[in-house]
DRENMI-321576 format. One record per residue (C-alpha): x, y, z; residue in three letters. Coordinates in pm, 1 decimal, m for minus. Example, Ala and Ser with C-alpha at 12.3 -4.5 7.8 and 13.67 -1.06 7.14 Angstrom:
2
       px       py       pz type
   1230.0   m450.0    780.0  ALA
   1367.0   m106.0    714.0  SER
//
This chain:
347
       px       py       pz type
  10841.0   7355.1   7273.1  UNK
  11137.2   7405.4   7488.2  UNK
  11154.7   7443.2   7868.3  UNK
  11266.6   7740.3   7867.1  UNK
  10955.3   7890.4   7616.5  UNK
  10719.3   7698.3   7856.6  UNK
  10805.2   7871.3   8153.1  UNK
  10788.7   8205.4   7987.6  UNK
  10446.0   8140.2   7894.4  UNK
  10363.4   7998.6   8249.2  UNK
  10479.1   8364.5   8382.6  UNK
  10342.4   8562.9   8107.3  UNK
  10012.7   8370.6   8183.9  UNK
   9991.0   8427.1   8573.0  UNK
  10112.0   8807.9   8513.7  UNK
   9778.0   8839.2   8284.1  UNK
   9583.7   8680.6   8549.5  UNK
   9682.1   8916.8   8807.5  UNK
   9631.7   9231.1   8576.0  UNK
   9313.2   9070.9   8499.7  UNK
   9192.4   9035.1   8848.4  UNK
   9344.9   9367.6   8962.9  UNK
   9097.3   9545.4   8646.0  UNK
   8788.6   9363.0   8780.2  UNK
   8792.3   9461.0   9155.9  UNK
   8933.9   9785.1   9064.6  UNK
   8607.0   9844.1   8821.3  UNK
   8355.0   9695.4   9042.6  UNK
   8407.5   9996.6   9319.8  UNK
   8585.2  10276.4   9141.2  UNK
   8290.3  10503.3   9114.6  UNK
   8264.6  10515.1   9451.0  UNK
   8636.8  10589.8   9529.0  UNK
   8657.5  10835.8   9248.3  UNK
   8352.7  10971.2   9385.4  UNK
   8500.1  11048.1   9722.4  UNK
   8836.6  11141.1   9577.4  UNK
   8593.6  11415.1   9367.5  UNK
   8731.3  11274.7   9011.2  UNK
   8341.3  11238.8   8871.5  UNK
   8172.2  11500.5   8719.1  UNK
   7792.7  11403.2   8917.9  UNK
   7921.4  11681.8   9191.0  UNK
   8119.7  11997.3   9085.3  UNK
   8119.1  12182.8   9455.8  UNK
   8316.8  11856.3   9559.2  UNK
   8529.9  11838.8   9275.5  UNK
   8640.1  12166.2   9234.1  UNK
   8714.3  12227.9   9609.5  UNK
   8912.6  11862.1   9631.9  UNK
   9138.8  11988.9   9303.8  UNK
   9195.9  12318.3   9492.3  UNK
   9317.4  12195.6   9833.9  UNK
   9505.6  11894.9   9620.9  UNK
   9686.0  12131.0   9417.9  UNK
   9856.8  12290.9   9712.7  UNK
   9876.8  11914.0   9859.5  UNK
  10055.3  11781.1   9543.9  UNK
  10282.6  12077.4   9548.5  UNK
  10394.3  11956.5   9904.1  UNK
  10453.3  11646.1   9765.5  UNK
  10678.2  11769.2   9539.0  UNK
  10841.2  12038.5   9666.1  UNK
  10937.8  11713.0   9967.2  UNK
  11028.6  11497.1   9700.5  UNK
  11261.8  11730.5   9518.6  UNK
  11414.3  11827.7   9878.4  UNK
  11489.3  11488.3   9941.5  UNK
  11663.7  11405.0   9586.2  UNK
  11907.9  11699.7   9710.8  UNK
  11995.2  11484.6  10026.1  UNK
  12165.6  11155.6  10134.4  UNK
  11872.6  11011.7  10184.3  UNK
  11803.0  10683.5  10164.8  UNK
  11537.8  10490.2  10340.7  UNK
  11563.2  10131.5  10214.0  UNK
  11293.8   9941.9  10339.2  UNK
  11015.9   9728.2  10285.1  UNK
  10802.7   9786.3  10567.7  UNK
  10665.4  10109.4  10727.4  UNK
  10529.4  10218.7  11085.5  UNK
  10378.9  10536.0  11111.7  UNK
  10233.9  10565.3  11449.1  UNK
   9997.2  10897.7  11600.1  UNK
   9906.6  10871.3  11182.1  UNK
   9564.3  11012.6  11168.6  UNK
   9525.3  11017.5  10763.5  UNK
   9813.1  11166.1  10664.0  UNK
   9920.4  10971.4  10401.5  UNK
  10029.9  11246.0  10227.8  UNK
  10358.7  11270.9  10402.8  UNK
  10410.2  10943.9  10469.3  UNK
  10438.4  10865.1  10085.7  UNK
  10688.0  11148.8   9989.4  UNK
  10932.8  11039.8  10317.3  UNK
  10877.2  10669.7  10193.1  UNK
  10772.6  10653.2   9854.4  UNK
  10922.3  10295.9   9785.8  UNK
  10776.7  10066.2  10068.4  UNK
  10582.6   9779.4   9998.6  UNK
  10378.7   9810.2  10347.7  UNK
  10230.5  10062.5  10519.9  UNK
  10120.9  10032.7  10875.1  UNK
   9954.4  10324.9  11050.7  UNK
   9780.9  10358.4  11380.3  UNK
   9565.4  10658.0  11527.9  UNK
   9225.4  10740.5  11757.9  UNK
   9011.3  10744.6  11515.6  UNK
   8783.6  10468.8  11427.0  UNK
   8857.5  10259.2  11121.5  UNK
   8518.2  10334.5  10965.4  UNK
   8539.5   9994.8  10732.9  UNK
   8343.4   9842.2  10633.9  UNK
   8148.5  10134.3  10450.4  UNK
   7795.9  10164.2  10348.4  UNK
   7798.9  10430.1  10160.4  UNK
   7604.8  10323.3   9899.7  UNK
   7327.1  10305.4  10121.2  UNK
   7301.7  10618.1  10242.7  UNK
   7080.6  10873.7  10120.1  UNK
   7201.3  11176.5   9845.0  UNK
   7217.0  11428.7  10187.4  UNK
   7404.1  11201.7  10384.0  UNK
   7613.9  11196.8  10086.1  UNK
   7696.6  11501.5  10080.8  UNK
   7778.8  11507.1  10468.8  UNK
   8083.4  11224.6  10398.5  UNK
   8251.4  11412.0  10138.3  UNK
   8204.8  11750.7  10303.6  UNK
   8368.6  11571.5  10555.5  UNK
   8655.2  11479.6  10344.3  UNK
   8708.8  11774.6  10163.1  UNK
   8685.1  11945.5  10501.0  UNK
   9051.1  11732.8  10598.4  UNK
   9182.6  11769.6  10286.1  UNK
   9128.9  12139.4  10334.5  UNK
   9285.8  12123.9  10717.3  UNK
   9563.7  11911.5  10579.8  UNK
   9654.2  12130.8  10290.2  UNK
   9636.7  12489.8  10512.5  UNK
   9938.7  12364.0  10746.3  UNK
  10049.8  11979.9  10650.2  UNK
   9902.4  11816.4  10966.9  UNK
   9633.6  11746.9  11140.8  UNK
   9459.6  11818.1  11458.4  UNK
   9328.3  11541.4  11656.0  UNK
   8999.9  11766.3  11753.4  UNK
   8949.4  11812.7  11344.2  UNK
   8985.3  11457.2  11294.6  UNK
   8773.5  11373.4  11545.2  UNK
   8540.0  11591.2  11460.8  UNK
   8468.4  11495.3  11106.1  UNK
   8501.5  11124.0  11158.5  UNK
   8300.5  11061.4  11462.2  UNK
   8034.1  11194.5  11221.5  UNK
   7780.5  10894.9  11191.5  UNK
   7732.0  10913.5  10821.8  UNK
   8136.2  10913.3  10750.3  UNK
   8175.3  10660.7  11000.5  UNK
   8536.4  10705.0  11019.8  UNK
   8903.3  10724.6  10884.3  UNK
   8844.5  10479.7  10533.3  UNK
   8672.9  10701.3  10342.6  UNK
   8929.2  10962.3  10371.5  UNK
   9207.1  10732.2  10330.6  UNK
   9045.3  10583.7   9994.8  UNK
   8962.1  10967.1   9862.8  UNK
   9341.1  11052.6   9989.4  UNK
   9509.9  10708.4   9801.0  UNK
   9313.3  10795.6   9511.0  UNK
   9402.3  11184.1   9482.2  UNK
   9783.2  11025.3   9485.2  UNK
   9742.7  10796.2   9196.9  UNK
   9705.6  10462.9   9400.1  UNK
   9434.7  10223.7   9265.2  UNK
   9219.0  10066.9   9523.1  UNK
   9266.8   9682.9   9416.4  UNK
   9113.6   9570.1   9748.0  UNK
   8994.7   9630.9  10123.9  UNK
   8977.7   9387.9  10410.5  UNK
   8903.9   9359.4  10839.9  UNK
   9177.4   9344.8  10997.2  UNK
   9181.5   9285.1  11402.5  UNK
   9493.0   9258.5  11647.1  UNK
   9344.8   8990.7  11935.1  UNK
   9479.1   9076.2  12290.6  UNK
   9381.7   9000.4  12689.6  UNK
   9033.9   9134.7  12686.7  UNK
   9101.9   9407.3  12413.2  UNK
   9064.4   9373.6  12032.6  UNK
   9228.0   9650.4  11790.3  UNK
   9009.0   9704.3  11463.2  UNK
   9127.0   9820.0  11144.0  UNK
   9150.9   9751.6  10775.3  UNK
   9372.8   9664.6  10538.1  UNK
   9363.4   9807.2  10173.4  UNK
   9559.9   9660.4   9887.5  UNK
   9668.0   9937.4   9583.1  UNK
   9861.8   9958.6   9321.1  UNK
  10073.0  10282.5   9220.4  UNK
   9992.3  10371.5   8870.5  UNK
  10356.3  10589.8   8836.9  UNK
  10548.7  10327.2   9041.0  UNK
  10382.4  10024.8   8847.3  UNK
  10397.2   9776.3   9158.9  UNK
  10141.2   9686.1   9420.0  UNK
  10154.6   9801.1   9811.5  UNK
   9911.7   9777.6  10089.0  UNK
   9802.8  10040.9  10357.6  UNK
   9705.0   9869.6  10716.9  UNK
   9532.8  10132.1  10982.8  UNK
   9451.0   9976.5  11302.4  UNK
   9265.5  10228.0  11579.9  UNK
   9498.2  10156.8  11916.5  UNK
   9486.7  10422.6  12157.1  UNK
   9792.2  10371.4  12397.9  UNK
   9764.5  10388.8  12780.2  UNK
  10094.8  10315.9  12888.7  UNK
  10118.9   9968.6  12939.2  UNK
  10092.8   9815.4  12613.0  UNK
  10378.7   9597.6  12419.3  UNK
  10411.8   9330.3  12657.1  UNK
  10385.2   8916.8  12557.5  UNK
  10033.3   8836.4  12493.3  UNK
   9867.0   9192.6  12458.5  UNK
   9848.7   9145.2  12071.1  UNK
  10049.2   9441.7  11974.6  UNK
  10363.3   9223.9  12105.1  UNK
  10382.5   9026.0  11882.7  UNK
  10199.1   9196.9  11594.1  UNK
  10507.0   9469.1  11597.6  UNK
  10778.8   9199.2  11669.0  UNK
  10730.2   9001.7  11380.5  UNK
  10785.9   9256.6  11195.3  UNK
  11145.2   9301.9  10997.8  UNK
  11354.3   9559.7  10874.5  UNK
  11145.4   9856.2  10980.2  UNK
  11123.9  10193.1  10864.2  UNK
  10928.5  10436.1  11086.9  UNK
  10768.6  10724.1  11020.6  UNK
  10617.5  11028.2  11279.1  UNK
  10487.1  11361.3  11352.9  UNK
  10322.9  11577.7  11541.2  UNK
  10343.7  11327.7  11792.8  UNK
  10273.2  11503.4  12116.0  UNK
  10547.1  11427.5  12248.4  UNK
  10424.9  11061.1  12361.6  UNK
  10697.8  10874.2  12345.7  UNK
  10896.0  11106.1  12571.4  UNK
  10964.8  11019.7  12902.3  UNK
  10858.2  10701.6  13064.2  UNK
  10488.0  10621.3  13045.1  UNK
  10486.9  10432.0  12706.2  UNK
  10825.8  10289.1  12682.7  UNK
  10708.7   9949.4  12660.8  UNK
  10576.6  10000.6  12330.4  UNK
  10836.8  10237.6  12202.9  UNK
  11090.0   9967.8  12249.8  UNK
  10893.6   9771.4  12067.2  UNK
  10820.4   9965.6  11739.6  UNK
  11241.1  10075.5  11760.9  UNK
  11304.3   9693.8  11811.4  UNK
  11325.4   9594.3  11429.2  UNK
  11377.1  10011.4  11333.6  UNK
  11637.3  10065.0  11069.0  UNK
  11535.8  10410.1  10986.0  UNK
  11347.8  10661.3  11144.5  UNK
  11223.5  11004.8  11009.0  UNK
  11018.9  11206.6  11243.9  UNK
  11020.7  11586.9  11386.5  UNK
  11123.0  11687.0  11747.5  UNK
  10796.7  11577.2  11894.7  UNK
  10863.5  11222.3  11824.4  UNK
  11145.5  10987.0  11987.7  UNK
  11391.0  11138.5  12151.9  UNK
  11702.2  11163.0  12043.1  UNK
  11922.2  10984.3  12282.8  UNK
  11743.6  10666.0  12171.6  UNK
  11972.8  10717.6  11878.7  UNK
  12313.1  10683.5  12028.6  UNK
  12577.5  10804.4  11776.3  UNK
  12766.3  10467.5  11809.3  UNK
  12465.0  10314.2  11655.4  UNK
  12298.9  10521.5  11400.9  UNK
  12401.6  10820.0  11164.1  UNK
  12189.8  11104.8  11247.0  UNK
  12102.8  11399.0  11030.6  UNK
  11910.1  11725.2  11082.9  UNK
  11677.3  11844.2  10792.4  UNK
  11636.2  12222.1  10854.3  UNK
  11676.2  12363.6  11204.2  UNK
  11600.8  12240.9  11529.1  UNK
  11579.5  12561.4  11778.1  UNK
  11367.4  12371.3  12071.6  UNK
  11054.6  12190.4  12152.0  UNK
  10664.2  12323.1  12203.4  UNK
  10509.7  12292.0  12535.4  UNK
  10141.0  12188.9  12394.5  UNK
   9811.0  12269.3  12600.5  UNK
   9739.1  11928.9  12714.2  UNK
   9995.4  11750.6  12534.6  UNK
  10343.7  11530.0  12750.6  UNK
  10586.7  11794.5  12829.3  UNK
  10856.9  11719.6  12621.3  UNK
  11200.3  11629.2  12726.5  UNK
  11526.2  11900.5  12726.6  UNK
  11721.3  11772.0  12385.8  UNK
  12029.7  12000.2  12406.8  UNK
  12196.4  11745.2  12225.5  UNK
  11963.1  11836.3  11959.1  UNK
  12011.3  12129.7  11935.9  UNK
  12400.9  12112.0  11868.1  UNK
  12318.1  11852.8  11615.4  UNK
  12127.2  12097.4  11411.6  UNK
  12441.5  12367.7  11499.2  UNK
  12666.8  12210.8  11368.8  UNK
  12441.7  12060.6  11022.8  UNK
  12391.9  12449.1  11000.6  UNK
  12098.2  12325.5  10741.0  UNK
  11909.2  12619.4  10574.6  UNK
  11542.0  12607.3  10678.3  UNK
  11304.2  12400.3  10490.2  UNK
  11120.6  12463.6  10171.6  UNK
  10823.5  12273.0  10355.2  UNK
  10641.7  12308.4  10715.8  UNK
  10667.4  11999.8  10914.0  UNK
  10586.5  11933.2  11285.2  UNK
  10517.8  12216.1  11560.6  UNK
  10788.0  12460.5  11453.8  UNK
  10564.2  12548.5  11170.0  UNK
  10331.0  12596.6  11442.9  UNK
  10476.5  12811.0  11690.1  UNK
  10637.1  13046.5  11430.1  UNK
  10373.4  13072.9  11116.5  UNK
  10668.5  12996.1  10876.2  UNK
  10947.3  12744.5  10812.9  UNK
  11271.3  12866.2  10973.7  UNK
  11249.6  12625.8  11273.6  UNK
  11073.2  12339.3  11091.7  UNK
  11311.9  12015.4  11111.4  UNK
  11330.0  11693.9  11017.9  UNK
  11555.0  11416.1  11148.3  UNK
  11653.2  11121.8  11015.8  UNK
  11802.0  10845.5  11208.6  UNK
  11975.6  10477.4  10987.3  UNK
  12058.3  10227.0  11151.2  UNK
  12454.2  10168.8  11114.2  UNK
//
């Protein structure tokens, strides 16, 4: 037997073993996941209502996708940040469909690990009302509210964000391979989450979601506070936001916007994100996706920042509108026509 042959078998060998392992965690938990996601048959109210809002969802999805193939666009990176998340995986996906990591961060609480299985039939029915209920909300205007979220997730039987996730990965096509704790350690804090390893059945290669619950005060993303140096080991970053709230404008959390732009080599986000003139033109091309006309003063939300800079970016793109709503021009207007998205790489 030659060395060559030999090492081919060594390969072929350890590729079976990792399909084979992939199969038997996948199997062990899939009813539950395709339960949540509403693939089983055992309840038809949640099935038919999760195909409904997922049909409009999936149309999203590709109505984004198709926009995108129709743009330079090209957001080469391995690893993503999406931060002000909540469960919207839906739009992270279609901006960054190629990423091997996913790293998202939001208020509400992690909910893993799950015991569904121990619940009773009613309370049951309470989680995936619940997640039907944000899969509804997501599809009727492609984000979420925090008050929704909050709402359905503080419930005690859903516990919080994972089941949603799972049900969301699933309704995309991502198999659950495995889920895991995950904690960021800092001075007298600790940041739960969860990690959950999938593998894209259309892509045919393996990724991993990471949602940690951090609810920023203004002072994180300094040495020793755990987010430090959870964010700065991270390389060649791709970031991802929206309906933001305007948080990282002005002052109060520049600490740990610094910090999440350190590594940054491309950014998509809407207005309400970072501003722009953290994107000097010397540094990074900048684009405009649809039309920028001006901010959203929110009830309760950081008044956001005067961009006229943006606004002659978008001038002089003279974009069309979007085919898609996305961020708080879809809000304040009930229809696309000042609905942008920008797109910042790192030159």
């Amino acid at each position: 037997m030659t060395k060559k042959l030999i090492i081919c078998l060594f390969f072929l060998t350890f590729q079976c073993q990792v399909q084979e392992k992939k199969t038997e965690i996948a199997f062990a938990e899939t009813h539950v996941y395709d339960e949540w996601a509403g693939f089983t048959d055992a309840d038809p109210l949640h099935k038919n209502e999760m195909a409904l809002s997922w049909k409009k969802l999936t149309n999203t999805r590709e109505t984004i996708s198709q926009y995108l193939k129709g743009k330079n666009y090209q957001p080469n990176v391995k690893t993503v940040i999406y931060p002000f998340s909540g469960i919207d995986v839906l739009n992270l996906f279609s901006f960054y469909p190629n990423a091997d990591r996913y790293i998202l961060f939001g208020l509400e609480d992690p909910g893993y690990p799950n015991l569904y299985n121990s619940l009773s039939e009613k309370e049951k029915q309470i989680v995936k009302q619940g997640i039907r209920n944000l899969s509804d909300h997501l599809a009727g205007r492609n984000y979420f509210t925090y008050r929704k979220m909050k709402e359905e997730t503080k419930k005690k039987e859903l516990n919080g964000a994972y089941p949603v996730f799972v049900a969301f990965l699933r309704r995309m096509g991502k198999e659950i391979l495995d889920s895991k704790e995950e904690r960021i350690e800092g001075k007298g804090i600790t940041y739960k989450g969860f990690t959950v390893s999938l593998y894209d059945t259309k892509l045919k290669k393996q990724e991993s979601l990471t949602y940690f619950k951090i609810f920023l005060i203004g002072n994180e993303g300094t040495p020793g506070d755990g987010l430090y140096e959870y964010f700065s080991d991270l390389k060649h970053v791709g970031i991802f936001t929206k309906s933001a709230e305007y948080l990282f404008h002005g002052e109060k959390r520049k600490l740990i916007r610094d910090l999440l732009l350190k590594n940054a080599e491309f950014v998509v986000q809407d207005e309400s994100g970072f501003p722009l003139r953290l994107f000097p033109e010397e540094n990074w091309n900048r684009q405009v996706f649809g039309r920028y006309e001006k901010s959203w003063n929110l009830s309760g939300a950081i008044t956001p920042e005067a961009q006229p800079e943006l606004k002659i970016l978008s001038e002089v793109t003279n974009d069309e509108p979007l085919p898609f709503p996305f961020g708080y021009g879809y809000l304040g207007t009930k229809d696309n026509r000042q609905s942008a998205v920008l797109v910042f790489a790192k030159k």
